[in-house]
C-alpha positions as CSV (number, residue, x, y, z in Angstrom):
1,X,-45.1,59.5,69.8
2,X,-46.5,56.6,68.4
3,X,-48.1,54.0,70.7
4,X,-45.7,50.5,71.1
5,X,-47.7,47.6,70.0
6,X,-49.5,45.5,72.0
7,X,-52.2,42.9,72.3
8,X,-55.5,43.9,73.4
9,X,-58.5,41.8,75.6
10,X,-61.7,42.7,76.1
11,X,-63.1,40.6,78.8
12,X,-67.0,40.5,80.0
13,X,-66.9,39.4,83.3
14,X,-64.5,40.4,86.3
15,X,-62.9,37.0,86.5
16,X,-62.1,36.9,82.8
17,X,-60.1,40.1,83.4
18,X,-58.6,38.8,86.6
19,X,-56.9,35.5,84.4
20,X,-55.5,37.9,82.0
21,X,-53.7,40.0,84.5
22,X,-49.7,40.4,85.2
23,X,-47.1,42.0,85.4
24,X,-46.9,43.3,81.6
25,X,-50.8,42.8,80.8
26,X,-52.6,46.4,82.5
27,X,-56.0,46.7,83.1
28,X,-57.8,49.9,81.0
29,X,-61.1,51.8,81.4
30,X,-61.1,55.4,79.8
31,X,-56.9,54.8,79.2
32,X,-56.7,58.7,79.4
33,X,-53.6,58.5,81.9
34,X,-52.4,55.0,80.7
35,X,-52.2,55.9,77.0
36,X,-50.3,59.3,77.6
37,X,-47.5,57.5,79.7
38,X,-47.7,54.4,77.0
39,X,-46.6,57.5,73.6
40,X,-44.2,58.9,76.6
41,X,-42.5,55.2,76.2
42,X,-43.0,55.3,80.6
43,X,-44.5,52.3,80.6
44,X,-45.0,49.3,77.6
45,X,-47.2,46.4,78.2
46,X,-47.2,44.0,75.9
47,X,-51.1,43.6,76.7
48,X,-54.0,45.8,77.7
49,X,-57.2,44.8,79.7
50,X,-60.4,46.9,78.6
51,X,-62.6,46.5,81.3
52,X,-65.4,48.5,79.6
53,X,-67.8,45.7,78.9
54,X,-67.9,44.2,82.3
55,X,-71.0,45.1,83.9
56,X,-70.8,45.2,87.6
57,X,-67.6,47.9,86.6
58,X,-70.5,50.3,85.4
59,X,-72.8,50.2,88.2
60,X,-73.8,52.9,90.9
61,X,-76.0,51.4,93.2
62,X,-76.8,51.1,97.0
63,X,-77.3,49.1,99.6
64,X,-78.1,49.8,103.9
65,X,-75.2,51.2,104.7
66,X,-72.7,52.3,101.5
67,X,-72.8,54.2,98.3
68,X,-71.1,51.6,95.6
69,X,-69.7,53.1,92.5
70,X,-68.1,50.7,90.1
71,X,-64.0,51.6,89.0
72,X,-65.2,51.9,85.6
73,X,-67.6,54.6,86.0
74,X,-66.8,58.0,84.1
75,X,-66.3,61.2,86.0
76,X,-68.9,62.4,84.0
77,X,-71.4,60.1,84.9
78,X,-70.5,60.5,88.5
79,X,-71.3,64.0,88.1
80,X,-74.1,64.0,87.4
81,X,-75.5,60.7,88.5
82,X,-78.6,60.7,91.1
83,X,-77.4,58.8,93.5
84,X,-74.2,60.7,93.6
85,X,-75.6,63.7,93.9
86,X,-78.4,62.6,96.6
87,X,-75.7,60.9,98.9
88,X,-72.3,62.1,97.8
89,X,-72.6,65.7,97.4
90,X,-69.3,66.5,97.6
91,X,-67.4,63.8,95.5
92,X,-70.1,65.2,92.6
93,X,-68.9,68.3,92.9
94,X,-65.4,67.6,92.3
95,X,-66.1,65.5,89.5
96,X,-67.3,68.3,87.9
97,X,-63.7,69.7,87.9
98,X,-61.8,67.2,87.0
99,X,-59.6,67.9,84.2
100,X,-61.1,69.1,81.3
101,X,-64.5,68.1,79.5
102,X,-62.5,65.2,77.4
103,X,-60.5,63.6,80.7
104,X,-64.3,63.7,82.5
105,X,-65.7,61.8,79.4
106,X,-63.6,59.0,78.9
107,X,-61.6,59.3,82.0
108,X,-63.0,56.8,84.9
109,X,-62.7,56.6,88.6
110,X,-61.0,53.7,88.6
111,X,-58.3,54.7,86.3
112,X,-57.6,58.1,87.9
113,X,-56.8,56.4,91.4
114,X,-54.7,53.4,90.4
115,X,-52.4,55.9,88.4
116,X,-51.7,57.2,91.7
117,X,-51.4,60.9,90.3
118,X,-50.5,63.3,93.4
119,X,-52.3,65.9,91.7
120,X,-55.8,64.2,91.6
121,X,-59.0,66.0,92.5
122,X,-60.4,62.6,93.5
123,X,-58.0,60.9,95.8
124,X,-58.1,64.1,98.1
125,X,-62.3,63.7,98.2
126,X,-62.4,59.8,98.9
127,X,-60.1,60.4,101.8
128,X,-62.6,62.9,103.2
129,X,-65.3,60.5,102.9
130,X,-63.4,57.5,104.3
131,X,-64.1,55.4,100.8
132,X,-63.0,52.1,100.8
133,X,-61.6,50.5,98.0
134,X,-62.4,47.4,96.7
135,X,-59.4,45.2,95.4
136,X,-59.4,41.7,93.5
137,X,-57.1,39.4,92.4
138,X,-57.7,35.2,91.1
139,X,-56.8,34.6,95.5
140,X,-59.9,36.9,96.8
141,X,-60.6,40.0,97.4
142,X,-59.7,42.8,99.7
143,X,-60.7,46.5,101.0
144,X,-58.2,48.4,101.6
145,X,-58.9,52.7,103.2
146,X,-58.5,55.4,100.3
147,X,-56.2,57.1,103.1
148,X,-53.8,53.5,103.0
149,X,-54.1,53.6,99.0
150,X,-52.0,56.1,98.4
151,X,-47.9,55.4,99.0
152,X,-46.2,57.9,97.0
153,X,-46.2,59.6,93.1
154,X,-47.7,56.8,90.8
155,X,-47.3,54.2,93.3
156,X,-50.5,52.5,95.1
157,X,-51.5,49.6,97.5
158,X,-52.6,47.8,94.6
159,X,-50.6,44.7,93.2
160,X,-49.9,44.3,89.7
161,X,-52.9,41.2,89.4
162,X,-55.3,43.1,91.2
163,X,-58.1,45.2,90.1
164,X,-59.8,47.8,91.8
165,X,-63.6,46.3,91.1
166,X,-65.5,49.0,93.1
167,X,-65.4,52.6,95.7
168,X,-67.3,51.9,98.8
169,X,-68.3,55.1,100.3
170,X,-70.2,54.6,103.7
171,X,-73.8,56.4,104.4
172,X,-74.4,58.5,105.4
173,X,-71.8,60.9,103.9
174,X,-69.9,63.3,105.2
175,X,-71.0,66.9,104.0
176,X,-68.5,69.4,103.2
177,X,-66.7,71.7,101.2
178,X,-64.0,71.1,98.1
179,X,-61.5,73.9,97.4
180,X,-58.7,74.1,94.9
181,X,-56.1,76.4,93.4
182,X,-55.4,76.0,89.8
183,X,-53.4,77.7,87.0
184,X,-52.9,74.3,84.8
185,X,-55.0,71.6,84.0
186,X,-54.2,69.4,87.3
187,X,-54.7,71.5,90.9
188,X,-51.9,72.9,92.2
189,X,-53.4,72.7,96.2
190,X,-56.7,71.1,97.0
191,X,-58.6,71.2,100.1
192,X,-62.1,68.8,101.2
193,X,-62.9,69.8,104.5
194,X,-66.1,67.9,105.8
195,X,-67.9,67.3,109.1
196,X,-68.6,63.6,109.6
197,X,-71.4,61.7,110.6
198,X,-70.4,61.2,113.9
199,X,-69.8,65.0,114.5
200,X,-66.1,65.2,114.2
201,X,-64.6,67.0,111.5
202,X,-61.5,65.9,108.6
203,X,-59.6,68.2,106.3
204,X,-57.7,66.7,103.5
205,X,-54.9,68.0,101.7
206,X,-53.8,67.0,98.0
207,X,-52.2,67.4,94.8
208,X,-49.7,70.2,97.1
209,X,-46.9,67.0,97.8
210,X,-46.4,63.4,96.9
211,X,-49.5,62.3,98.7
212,X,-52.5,64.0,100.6
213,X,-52.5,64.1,103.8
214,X,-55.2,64.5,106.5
215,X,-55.9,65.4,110.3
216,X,-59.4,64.8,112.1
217,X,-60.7,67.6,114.9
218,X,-63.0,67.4,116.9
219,X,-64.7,70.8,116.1
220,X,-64.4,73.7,113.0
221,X,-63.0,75.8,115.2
222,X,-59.8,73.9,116.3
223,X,-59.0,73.3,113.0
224,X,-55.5,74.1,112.7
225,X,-53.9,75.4,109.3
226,X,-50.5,76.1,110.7
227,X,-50.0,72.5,111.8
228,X,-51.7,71.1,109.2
229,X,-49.5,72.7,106.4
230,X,-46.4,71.9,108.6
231,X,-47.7,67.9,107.8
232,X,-47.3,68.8,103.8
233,X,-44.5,68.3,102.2
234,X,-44.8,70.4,98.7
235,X,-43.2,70.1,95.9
236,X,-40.9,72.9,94.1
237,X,-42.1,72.8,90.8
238,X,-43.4,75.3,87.9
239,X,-46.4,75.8,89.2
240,X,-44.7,77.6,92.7
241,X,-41.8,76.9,95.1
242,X,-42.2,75.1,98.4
243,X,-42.6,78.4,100.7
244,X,-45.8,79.6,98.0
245,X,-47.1,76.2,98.3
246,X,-47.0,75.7,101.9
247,X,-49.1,79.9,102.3
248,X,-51.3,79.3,99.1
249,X,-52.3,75.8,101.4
250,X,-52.8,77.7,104.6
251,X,-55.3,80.3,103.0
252,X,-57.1,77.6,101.6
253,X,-57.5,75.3,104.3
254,X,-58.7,78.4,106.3
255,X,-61.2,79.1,103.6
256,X,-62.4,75.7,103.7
257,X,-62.9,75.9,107.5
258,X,-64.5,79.2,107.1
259,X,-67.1,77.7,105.0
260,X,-67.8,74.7,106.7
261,X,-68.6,76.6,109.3
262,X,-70.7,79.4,108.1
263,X,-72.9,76.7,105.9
264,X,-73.8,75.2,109.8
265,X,-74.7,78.2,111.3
C-alpha cells in the first residue's frame, strides 16, 4: 500500500523533538516497524518526528557505573560497536541476529522497543541486563526498568509525548548466554540466561507470549524450566500451537542453563 500523507520534522536537538510531539505527531529513527504498520493503514499520523540528526540520540558512551547507548543507535552499530562488545557481550550478540541485514541497518534500538513487538530479540536481552530506560517529555524526564516497559503486544510504559532519549545498562554486566528458535524472520522462543554481578542468576523468556517474562535464582542449578514455562503464556499461532511452544521453551531454557554453567566451570 501506499503510504498516507503526512508532514515531516527533522529536529536537531532533543527538546525540539520533544515540542513537536502528540498524540498524532510519532517520533522515527530507522521507521522500519513504523513505516510497515503506516502502508498496513494500522496507524496514520498526520506528522513524523525524524530524530536522526539529534546528536546525543547517536552516542554510545560511558561513565562510572553504566553503559549509555543513545535510542537512535542502529543494531548494526551496536553490533559491532567497542564498547558494546567490551562491556555488553551479550546484547552484541543478539544484535547480530536481529532481523535480517536491512532491519539491522536502518532499524534502531529505540524504535524496536517502543513498537513493543512481543517477538523482539532485544526486549528479552535488556531484561536480562536490568537496562533502564530513559524517558522524556517537555515536564522532565524519567527511568523507567526494561522489565516495567513492556505491558502487552505493541503497548509500552511510554506516553504518547515521550521519547525514549537513551538505554542505561549498569556495569558491570551480567555475562551470559542468548538462545532462540527461529523458522521466520522474528524468533519464535528466546532465551538470555545470565549470571549477575552480584552472583545470582536471571533467565528471561520472550517473543514465546505477549510479553517476556523472567525469574531470578540464586544458583544455575536451581534453575527451574518447568516452573518457568508454567509463567509463559504462548501464543497459538502459525509458527506452533501453545503445548509446542510451552516444550520448544523448556528445552531451551534448559540449554541455556546448561551453558551457563559449563562456560563457569
Amino acid at each position: 500500500m501506499v503510504l498516507p500523507p503526512f508532514a515531516l520534522h527533522r529536529p536537531t536537538t532533543t527538546a525540539q523533538a520533544l515540542s513537536l510531539l502528540a498524540e498524532d505527531s510519532v517520533p522515527y529513527s530507522g521507521g522500519t516497524e513504523l513505516l510497515l504498520a503506516m502502508r498496513m493503514g494500522l496507524i496514520r499520523p498526520t506528522a513524523l518526528v525524524d530524530l536522526k540528526r539529534i546528536p546525543e540520540m547517536q552516542e554510545i558512551r560511558t561513565d562510572r557505573s553504566r553503559l549509555l547507548i543513545g535510542a537512535g543507535v542502529s543494531h548494526d552499530r551496536l553490533a559491532t560497536d567497542p564498547l558494546v562488545e567490551q562491556h555488553a557481550r551479550l546484547l552484541a550478540a543478539a544484535e547480530r541476529e536481529v532481523g535480517n541485514a536491512r532491519v539491522r541497518a536502518q532499524g534502531s534500538i529505540g524504535g524496536n522497543i517502543c513498537f513493543g513487538e512481543p517477538r523482539s530479540d532485544v526486549a528479552t536481552v535488556l531484561i536480562a541486563l536490568e537496562a533502564e530506560l530513559g524517558l522524556a517529555n517537555s515536564a522532565g524526564e524519567r527511568s523507567v526498568p526494561a522489565e516495567e516497559f513492556f505491558l502487552g503486544p505493541y503497548w509500552t510504559a511510554r506516553d504518547a509525548t515521550e521519547l525514549l532519549t537513551a538505554i542505561s545498562i549498569p556495569l558491570p554486566c551480567a555475562e551470559g548466554v542468548y538462545l532462540k528458535f527461529q523458522t521466520v524472520e522474528r524468533p519464535t522462543v528466546a532465551v538470555a540466561a545470565v549470571r549477575r554481578p552480584g552472583g545470582d542468576y536471571r533467565v528471561v523468556v520472550g517473543a514465546v507470549g505477549e510479553v517476556p517474562v523472567w525469574a531470578d535464582y540464586p544458583g544455575v542449578g536451581e534453575v527451574d524450566p518447568v516452573d518457568l514455562v508454567g509463567r509463559t503464556s504462548p501464543v497459538s499461532d502459525l509458527t506452533g500451537s501453545e503445548r509446542y511452544k510451552r516444550h520448544v521453551t523448556e528445552v531451551y531454557i534448559r540449554r541455556a542453563a546448561e551453558l551457563l554453567a559449563e562456560s563457569e566451570r
